[in-house]
VOPAGU-2260 file (C-alpha; in pm, 1 decimal, decimal comma):
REM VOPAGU-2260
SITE   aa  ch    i         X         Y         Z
SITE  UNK   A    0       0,0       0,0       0,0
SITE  UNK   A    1     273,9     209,9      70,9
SITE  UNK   A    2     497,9     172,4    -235,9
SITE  UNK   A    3     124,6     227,2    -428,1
SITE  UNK   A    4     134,5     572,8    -296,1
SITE  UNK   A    5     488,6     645,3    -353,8
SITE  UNK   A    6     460,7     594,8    -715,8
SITE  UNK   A    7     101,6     806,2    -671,6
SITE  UNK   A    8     255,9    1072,9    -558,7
SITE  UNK   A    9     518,5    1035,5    -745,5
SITE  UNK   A   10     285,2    1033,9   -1041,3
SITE  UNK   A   11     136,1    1333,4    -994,6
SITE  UNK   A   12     413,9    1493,7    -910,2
SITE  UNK   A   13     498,9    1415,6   -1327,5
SITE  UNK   A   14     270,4    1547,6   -1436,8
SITE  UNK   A   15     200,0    1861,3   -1241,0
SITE  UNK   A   16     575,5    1927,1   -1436,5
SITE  UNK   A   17     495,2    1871,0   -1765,8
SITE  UNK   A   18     187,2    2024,4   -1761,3
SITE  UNK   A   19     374,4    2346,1   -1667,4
SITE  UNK   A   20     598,3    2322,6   -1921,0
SITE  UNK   A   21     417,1    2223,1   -2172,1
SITE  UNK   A   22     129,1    2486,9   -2140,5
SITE  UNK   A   23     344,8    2793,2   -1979,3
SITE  UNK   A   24     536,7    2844,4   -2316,7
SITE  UNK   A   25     567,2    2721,7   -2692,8
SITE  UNK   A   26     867,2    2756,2   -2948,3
SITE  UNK   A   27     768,6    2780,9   -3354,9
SITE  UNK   A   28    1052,4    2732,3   -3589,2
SITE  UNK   A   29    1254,2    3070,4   -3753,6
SITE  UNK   A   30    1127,0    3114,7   -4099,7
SITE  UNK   A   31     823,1    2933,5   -4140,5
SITE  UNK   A   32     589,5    3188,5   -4271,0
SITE  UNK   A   33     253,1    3113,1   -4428,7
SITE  UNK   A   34     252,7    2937,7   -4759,9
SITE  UNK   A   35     -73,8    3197,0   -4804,2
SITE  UNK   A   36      91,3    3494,2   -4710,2
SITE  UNK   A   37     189,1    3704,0   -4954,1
SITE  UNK   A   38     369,3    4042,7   -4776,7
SITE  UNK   A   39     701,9    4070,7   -4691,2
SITE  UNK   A   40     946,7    3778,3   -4472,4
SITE  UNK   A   41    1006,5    4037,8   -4229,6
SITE  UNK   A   42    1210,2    3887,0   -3934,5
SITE  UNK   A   43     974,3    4099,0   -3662,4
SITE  UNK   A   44     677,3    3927,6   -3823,6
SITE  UNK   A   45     830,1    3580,6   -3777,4
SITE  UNK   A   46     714,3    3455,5   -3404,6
SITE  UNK   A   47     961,0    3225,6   -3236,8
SITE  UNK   A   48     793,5    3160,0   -2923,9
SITE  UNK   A   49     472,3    3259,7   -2706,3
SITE  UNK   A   50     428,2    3237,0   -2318,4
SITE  UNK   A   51     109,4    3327,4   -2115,5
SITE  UNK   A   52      70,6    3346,3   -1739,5
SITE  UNK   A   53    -198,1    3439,3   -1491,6
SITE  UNK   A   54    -200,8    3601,0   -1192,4
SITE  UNK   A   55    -487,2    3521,0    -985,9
SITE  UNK   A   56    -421,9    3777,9    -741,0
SITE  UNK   A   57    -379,6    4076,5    -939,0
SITE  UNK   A   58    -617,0    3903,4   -1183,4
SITE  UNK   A   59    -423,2    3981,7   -1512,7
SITE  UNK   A   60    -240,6    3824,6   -1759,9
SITE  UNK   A   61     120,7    3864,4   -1888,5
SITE  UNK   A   62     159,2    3743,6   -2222,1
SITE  UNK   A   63     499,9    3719,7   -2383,1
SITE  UNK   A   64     631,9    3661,5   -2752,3
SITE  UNK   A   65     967,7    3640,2   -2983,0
SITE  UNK   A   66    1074,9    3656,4   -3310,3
SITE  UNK   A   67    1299,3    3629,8   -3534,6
SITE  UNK   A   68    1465,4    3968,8   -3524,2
SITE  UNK   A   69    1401,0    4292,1   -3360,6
SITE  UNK   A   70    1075,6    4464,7   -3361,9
SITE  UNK   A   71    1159,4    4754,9   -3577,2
SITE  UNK   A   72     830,8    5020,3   -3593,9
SITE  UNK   A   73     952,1    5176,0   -3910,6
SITE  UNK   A   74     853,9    4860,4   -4099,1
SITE  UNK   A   75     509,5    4765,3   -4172,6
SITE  UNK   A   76     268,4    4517,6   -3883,1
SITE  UNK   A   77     145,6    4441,8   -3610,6
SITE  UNK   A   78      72,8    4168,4   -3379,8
SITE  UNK   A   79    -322,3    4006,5   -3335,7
SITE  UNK   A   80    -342,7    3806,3   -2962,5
SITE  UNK   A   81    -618,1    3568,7   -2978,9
SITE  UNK   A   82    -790,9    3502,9   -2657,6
SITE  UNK   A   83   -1060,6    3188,6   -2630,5
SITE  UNK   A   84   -1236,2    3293,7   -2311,5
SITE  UNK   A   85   -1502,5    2977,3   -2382,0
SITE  UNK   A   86   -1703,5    3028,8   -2705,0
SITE  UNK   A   87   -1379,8    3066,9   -2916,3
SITE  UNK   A   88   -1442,3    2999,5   -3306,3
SITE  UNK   A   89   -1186,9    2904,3   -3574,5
SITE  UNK   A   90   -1201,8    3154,4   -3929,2
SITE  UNK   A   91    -877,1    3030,8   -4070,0
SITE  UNK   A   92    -930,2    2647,4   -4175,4
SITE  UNK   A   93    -860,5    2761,1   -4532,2
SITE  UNK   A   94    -499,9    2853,7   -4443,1
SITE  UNK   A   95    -431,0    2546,5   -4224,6
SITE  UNK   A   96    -521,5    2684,7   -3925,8
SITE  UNK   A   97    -843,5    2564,0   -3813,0
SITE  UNK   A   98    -759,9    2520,0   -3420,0
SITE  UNK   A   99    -669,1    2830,3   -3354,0
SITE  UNK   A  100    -994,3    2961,4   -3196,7
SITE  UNK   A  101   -1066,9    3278,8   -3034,6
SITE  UNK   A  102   -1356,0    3542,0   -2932,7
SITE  UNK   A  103   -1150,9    3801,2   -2812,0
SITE  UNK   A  104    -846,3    4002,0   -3009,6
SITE  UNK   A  105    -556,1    4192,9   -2888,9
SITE  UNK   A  106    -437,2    4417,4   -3137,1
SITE  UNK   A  107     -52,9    4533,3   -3051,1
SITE  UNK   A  108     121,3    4828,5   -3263,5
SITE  UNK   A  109     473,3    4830,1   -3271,8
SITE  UNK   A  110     437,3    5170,2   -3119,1
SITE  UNK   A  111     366,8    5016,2   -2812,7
SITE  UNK   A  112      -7,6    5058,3   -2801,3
SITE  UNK   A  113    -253,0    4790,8   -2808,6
SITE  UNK   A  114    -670,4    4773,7   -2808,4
SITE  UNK   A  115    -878,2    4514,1   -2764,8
SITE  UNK   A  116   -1210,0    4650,4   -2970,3
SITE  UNK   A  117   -1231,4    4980,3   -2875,7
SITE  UNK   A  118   -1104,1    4967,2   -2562,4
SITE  UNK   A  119    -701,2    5096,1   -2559,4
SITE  UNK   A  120    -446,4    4926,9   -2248,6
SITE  UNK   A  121    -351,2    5083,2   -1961,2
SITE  UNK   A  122       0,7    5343,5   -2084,7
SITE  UNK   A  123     300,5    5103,3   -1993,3
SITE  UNK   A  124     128,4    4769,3   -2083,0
SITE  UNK   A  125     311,2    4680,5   -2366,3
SITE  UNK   A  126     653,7    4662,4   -2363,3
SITE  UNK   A  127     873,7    4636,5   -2671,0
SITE  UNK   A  128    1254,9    4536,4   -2636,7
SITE  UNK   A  129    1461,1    4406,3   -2890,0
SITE  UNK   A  130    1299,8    4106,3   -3060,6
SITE  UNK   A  131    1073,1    4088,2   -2751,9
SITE  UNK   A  132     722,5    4202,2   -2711,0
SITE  UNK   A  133     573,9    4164,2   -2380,1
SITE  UNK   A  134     170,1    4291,4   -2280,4
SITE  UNK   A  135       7,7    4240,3   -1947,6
SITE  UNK   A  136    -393,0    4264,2   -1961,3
SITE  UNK   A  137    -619,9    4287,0   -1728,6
SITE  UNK   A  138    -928,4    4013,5   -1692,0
SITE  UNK   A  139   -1173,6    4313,6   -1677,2
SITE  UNK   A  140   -1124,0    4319,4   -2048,9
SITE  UNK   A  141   -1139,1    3927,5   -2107,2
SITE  UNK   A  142   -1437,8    3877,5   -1885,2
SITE  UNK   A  143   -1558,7    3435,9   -1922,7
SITE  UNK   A  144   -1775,3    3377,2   -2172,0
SITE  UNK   A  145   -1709,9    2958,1   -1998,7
SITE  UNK   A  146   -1323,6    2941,8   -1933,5
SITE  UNK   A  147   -1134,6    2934,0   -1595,8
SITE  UNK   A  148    -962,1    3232,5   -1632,0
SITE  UNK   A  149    -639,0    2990,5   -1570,8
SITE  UNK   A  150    -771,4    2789,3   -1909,0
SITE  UNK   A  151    -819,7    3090,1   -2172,2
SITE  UNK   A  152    -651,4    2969,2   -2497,0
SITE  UNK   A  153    -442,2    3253,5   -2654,4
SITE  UNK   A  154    -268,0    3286,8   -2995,0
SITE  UNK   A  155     -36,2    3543,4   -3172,9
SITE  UNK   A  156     -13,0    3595,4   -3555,0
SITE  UNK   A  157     107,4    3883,6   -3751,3
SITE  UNK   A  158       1,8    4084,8   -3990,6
SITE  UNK   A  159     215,0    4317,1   -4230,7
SITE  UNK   A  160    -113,6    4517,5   -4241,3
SITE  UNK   A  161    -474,0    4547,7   -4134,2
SITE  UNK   A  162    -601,9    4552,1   -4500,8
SITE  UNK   A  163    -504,8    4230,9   -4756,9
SITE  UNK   A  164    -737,3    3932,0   -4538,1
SITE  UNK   A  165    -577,4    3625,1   -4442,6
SITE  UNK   A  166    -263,8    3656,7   -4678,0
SITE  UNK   A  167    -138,0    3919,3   -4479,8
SITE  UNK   A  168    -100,4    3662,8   -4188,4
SITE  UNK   A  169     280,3    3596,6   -4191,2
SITE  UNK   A  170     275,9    3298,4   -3878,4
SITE  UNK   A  171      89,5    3131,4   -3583,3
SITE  UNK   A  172     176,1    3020,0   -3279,2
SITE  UNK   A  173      85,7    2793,9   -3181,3
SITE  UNK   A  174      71,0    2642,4   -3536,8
SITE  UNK   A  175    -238,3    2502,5   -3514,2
SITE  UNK   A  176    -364,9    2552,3   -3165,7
SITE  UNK   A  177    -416,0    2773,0   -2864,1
SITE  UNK   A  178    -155,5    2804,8   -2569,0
SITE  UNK   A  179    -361,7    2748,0   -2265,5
SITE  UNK   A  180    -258,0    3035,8   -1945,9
SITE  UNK   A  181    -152,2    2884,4   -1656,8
SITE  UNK   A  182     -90,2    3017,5   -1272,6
SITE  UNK   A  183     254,4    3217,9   -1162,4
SITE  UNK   A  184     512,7    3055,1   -1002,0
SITE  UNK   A  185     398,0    3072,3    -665,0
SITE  UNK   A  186      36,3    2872,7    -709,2
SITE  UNK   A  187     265,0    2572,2    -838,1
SITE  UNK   A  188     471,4    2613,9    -553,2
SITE  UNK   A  189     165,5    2626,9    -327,5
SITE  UNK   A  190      96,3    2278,9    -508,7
SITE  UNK   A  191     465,7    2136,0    -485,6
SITE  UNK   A  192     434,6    2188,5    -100,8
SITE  UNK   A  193      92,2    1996,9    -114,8
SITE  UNK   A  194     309,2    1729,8    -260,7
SITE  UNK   A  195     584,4    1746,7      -9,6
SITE  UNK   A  196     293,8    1668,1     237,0
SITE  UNK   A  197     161,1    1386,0     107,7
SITE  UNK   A  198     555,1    1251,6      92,4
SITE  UNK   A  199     609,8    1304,3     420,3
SITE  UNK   A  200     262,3    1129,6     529,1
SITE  UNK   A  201     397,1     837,0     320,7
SITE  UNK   A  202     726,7     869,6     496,7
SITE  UNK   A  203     583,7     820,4     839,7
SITE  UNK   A  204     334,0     528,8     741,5
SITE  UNK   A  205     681,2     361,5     630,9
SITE  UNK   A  206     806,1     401,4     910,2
SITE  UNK   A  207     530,9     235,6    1058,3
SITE  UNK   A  208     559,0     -98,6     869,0
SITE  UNK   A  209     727,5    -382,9    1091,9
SITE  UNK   A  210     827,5    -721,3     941,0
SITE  UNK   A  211     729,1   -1034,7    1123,1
């Protein structure tokens, strides 16, 4: 009974791991724009990776993304976040895309300003750096429409302009999906402790156990 727990806890102790790293952050290859896309293989509109977070105490989101060189705002784009809150659809199944779902867009200038509808971020939201583009949103603006905040899907793709359709989508990522948020550091430590708990109640029942 003992050893069944070990490998329990031991189990979910697995998979609490990979699920962090799997869902906290995603890599796309350099150089794999759009076979549809038909602007210019800018490096800034090539994403190399995508990472959301959520902080359920502050109750906002930092999302984070890469590419392939630095974001230079005397080119043409800009970036389109995709947030699934619950009732996300999926518009680009005619480009390859067709699991990438959202009902909610962030639309980030290179600028430094962003909008979701009508509705412009907080001053200081975005911040641009190099080939690094990070923007920190608030749930008031995402409210559920089903999701656990801690479950939204979000994608980023750009676009080398707002007029042109789908062929002036350069990349996704994910490819074909949506990166799921997941809590800060600190909830998974909150749940790595919970772990070290049920270790140490296996650790006494062990010591328990006599042999005859």
């Amino acid at each position: 009974m003992v050893m069944k727990h070990l490998f329990l806890g031991f189990g979910l102790l697995s998979l609490a791991t990979a699920a962090q790293a799997q869902a906290y952050s995603v890599t796309d290859a350099t150089g794999d724009f759009l076979a549809s896309y038909t602007g210019p293989h800018q490096a800034d509109l090539d994403v190399t990776s995508l990472s959301v977070s959520y902080n359920a105490t502050t109750m906002d989101f930092l999302i984070q993304s890469t590419f392939a060189g630095g974001i230079d705002a005397t080119l043409p784009g800009f970036y389109v976040i995709g947030v699934n809150t619950g009732t996300g659809t999926g518009p680009f199944g005619s480009i390859g895309a067709p699991g990438v779902l959202f009902n909610k867009v962030i639309a980030v200038q290179k600028n430094g300003t962003a909008k979701i509808g009508a509705t412009s971020l907080a001053a200081g939201s975005v911040v641009i750096g190099g080939n690094a583009l990070s923007v920190m949103v608030p749930l008031s603006l995402l409210p559920t429409t089903g999701f656990d905040p801690a479950h939204y899907g979000f994608n980023i793709w750009p676009r080398s302009g707002s007029v042109g359709g789908l062929a002036v989508i350069s990349d996704f990522a994910p490819n074909n999906s949506t990166l799921a948020a997941v809590p800060e550091t600190g909830t998974w430590s909150l749940m790595l402790c919970g772990f070290g708990l049920i270790g140490g109640t296996l650790r006494r029942r062990r010591a328990s156990v006599r042999f005859a």
